[in-house]
C-alpha positions in Angstrom: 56.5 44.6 125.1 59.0 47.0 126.9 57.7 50.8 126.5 59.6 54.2 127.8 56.0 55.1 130.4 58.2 54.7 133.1 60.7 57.5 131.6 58.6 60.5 132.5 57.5 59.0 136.1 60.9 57.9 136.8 62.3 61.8 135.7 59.5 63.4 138.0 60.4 61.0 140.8 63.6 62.5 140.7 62.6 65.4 140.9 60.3 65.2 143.7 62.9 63.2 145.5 65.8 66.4 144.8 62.8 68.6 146.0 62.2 66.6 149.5 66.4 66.7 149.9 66.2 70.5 149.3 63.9 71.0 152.0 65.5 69.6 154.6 68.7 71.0 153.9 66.6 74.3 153.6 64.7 73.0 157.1 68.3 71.9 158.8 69.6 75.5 157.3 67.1 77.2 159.4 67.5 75.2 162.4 70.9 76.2 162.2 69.8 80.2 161.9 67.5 79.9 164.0 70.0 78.5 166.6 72.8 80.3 165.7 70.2 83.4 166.2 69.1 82.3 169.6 73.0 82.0 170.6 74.2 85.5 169.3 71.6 86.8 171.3 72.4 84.8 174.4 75.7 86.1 173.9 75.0 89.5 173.7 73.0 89.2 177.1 75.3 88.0 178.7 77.8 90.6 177.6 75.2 93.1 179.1 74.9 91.3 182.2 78.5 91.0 182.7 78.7 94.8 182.0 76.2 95.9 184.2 77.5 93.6 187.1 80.9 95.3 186.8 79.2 98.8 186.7 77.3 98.0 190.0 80.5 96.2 192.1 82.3 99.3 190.9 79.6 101.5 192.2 79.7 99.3 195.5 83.2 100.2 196.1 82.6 103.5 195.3 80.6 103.3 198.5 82.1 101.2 200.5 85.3 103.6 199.9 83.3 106.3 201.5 82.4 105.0 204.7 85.1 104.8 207.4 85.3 103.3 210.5 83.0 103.9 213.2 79.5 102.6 214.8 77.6 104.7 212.7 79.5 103.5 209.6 79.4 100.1 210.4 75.5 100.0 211.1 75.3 102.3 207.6 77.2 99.3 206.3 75.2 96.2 207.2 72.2 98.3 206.1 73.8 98.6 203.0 74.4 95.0 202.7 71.1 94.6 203.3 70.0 96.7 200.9 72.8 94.7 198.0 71.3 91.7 199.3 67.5 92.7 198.5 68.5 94.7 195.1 70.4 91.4 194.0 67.6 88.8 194.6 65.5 91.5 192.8 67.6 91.5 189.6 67.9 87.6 189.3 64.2 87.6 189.6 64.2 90.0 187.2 66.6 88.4 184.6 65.0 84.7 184.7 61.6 86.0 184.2 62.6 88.3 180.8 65.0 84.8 180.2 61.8 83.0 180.6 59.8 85.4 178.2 62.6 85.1 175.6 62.4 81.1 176.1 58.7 81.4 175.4 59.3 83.6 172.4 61.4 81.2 170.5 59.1 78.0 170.7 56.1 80.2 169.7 58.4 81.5 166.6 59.4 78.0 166.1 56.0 76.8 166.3 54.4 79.7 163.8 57.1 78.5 161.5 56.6 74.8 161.9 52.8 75.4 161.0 53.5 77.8 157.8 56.1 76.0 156.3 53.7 73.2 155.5 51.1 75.6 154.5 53.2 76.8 151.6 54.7 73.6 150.7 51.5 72.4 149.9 50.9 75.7 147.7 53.8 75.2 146.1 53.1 71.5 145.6 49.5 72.6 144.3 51.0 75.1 141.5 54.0 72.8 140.6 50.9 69.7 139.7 48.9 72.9 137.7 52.5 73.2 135.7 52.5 69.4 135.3 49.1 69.5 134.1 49.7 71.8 131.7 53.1 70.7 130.2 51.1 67.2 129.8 48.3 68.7 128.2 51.0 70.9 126.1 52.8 67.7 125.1 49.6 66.4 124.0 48.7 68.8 121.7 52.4 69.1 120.3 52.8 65.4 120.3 48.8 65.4 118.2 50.0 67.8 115.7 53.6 66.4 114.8 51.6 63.5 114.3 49.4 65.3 111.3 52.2 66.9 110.2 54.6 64.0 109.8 51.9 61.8 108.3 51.2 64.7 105.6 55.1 65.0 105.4 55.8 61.7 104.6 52.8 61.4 102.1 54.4 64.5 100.3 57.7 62.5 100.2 56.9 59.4 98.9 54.8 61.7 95.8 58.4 63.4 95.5 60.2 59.6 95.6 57.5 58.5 93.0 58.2 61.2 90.9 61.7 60.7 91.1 61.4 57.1 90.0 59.7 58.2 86.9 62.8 60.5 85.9 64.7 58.7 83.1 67.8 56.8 84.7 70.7 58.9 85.8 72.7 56.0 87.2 76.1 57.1 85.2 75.5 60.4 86.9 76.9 60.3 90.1 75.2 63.1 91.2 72.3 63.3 88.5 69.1 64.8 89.7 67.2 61.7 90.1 69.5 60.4 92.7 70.3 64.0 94.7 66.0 63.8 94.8 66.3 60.7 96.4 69.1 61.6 98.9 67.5 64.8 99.7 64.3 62.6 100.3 65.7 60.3 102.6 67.5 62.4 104.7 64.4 64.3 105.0 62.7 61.2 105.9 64.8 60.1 108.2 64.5 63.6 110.5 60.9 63.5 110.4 61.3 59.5 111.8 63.8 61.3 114.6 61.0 64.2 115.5 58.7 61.4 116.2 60.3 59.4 117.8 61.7 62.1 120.0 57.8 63.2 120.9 57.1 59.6 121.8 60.1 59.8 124.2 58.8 62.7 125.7 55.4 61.3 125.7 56.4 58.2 127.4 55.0 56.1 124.3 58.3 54.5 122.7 57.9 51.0 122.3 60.0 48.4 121.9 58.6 44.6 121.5 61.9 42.4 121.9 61.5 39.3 120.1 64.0 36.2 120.1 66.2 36.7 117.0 70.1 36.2 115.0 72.0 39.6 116.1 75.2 38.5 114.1 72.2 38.2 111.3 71.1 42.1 112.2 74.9 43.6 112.2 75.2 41.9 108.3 71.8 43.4 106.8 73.5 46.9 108.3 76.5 47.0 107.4 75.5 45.9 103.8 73.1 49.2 103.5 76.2 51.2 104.7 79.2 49.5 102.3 78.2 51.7 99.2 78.6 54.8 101.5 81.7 53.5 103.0 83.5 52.8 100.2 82.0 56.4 98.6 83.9 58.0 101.6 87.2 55.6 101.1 86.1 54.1 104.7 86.6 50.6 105.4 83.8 49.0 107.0 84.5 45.9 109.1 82.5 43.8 111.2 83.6 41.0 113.8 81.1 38.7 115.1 82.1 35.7 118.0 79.5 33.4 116.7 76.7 32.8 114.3 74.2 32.8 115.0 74.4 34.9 118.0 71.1 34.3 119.5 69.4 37.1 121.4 65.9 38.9 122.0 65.5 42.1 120.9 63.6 44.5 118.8 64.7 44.0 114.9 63.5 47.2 113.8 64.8 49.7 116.9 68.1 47.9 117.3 68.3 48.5 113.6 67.9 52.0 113.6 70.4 51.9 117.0 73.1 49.9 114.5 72.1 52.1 111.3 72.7 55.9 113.5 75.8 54.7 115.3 77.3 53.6 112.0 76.4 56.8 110.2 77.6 58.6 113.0 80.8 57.2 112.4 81.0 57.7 109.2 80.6 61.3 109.3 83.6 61.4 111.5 86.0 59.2 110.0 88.0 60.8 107.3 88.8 59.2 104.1 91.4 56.1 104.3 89.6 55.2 108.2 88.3 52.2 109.3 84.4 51.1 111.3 84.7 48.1 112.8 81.2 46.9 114.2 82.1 43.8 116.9 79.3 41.8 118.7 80.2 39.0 121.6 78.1 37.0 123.7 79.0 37.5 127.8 77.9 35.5 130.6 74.6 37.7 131.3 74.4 40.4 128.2 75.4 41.1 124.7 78.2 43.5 123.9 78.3 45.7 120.6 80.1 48.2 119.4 81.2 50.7 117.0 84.9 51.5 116.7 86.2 54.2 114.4 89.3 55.6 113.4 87.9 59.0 113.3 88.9 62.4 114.9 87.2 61.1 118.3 85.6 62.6 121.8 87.1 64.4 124.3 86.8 62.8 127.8 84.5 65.8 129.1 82.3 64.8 126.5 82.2 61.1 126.4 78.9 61.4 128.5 77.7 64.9 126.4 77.1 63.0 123.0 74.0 61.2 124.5 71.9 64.3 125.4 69.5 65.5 122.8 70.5 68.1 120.2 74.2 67.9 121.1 76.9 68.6 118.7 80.3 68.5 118.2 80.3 72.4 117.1 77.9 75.0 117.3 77.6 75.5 113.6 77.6 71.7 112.6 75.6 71.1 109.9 75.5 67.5 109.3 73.0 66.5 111.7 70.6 67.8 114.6 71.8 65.9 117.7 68.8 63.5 117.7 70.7 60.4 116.4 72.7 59.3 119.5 70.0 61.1 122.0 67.4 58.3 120.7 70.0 55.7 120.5 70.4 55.5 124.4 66.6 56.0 124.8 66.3 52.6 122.8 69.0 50.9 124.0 67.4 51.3 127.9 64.0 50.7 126.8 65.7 47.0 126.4 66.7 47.4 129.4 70.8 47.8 128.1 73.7 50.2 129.0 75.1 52.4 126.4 78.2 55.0 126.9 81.5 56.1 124.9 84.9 55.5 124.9 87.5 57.7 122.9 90.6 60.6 123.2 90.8 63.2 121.4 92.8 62.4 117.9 92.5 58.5 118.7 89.2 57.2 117.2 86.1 56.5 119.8 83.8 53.2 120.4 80.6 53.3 121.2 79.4 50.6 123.1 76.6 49.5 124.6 74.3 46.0 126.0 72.0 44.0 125.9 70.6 41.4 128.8 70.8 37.6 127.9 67.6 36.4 129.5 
């Protein structure tokens, strides 16, 4: 039994991973400040330095300009250089000590930093598990009451189908009230089976048990629901199998709801006079299916878009909720396939995806 546990770990694992690769590009940014901090204000010592050591040999010549030849000049002179001399040992004593300081001020400010940056990365980490905690315990209670609510909603449908059945027979009708109830029903159905199954994705709970079975067997039962809606619609509805049987493990019931919402995805996209052509071939190491259409088809920014939950084509589109194609991919990698799309605008799309050959 394959189940979607590892869904929710393996989302949080990214997570934590994109968390640990912002921090040490935020850590390396710092460095970098920190540095580039340290070297502006090297810099601007320097500058200081080199301005006061021009202000001083200026004053010097000053000096020197007013003594003049002469004993007593000459003595006032090497007492002078004496005095340079002392003054000048004085100031580089000066200088490396407050260079020293400034050295010493930096590692302590890289220190305090070092010791408080884990400090609140381990707050942080403590508040982001209380969010995780709750969302969990959130989930739980959401996923506890769409499960009471969808039992009771599906009880309240099959009374309505029940019901329906006991209407006298509209079949000449081809929208009589007994069969609009039934449509109406199914559809509804059908939504409430995609809520679920989307709060078992969430929840980490959808199950798939793959079991060895006739996949060229599987594509016939579908397409044979979908012919009377086909030809309803004027679409053709064609399917090409490599062999039969075409021998494969897999879940009957999931990969027929995978088969039955790619199929009615088509359909709602393939105008009248269109062909669906559903193709199935065995490869050295996995199955390949697909579902081709002749329908308006998918822009190539959005080939990858149509997978994500709730999307749709337009805003305003009423003929579905997004959930179809969303819990399509989260079946087809709970067996441990591949699913994407390929289409241009005005040309049709396929929708492919695989399945592993043990």
């Amino acid at each position: 039994m394959v189940d979607a546990s590892s869904t929710v770990s393996a989302e949080r694992e990214k997570t934590d991973e994109k968390l640990r690769a912002e921090r040490q590009r935020t850590d390396q940014a710092l460095r970098d400040k920190l540095a580039a901090v340290g070297a502006t204000a090297d810099h601007t010592v320097e500058e200081a330095r080199v301005v006061a050591d021009a202000a001083i040999a200026t004053a010097r010549v000053t000096a020197d300009e007013l003594l003049k030849d002469g004993e007593e000049h000459r003595v006032a002179l090497a007492t002078l250089a004496e005095q340079r001399s002392a003054e000048d040992e004085a100031l580089e004593t000066v200088r490396a000590a407050a260079a020293e300081a400034l050295h010493r001020q930096r590692e302590e400010d890289v220190r305090v930093l070092a010791a408080l940056l884990p400090l609140e990365r381990r707050k942080t980490d403590r508040q982001l598990l209380t969010e995780r905690a709750r969302a969990d315990e959130a989930l739980a209670h959401r996923d506890d009451f769409l499960g009471i609510v969808s039992h009771d909603l599906r009880d309240l449908l099959s009374g309505i189908l029940l019901s329906a059945a006991m209407l006298p027979d509209d079949a000449s009708q081809e929208n009589g009230t007994k069969k609009r109830i039934q449509r109406y029903a199914a559809r509804m159905n059908r939504l409430i089976g995609d809520l679920v199954d989307v709060a078992a994705i969430d929840a980490g709970q959808l199950t798939v048990v793959p079991a060895l079975g006739d996949w060229a067997a599987l594509i016939e039962e579908v397409t044979t629901l979908f012919q009377p809606s086909a030809a309803a619609q004027g679409v053709a509805l064609e399917v090409a199998i490599s062999e039969h049987p075409l021998e494969v493990r897999f879940d009957h019931g999931r990969m027929l709801q995978v088969l039955a919402n790619l199929i009615s995805n088509s359909l709602k996209f393939t105008p009248s006079g269109g062909t669906i052509r559903v193709k199935a071939e065995r490869g050295d190491s996995e199955l390949r299916c697909s579902v081709q259409d002749t329908g308006s088809g998918i822009p190539n920014e959005m080939l990858d878009a149509i997978f994500q939950r709730f999307w749709q084509v337009q805003a305003n589109d009423r003929r579905g909720v997004g959930l179809g194609l969303y819990i399509t991919r989260c079946i087809v990698e709970a067996h441990r396939g591949r699913i994407w799309a390929e289409s241009s605008a005005g040309g049709g799309s396929t929708l492919c995806f695989t399945l592993p050959i043990p």
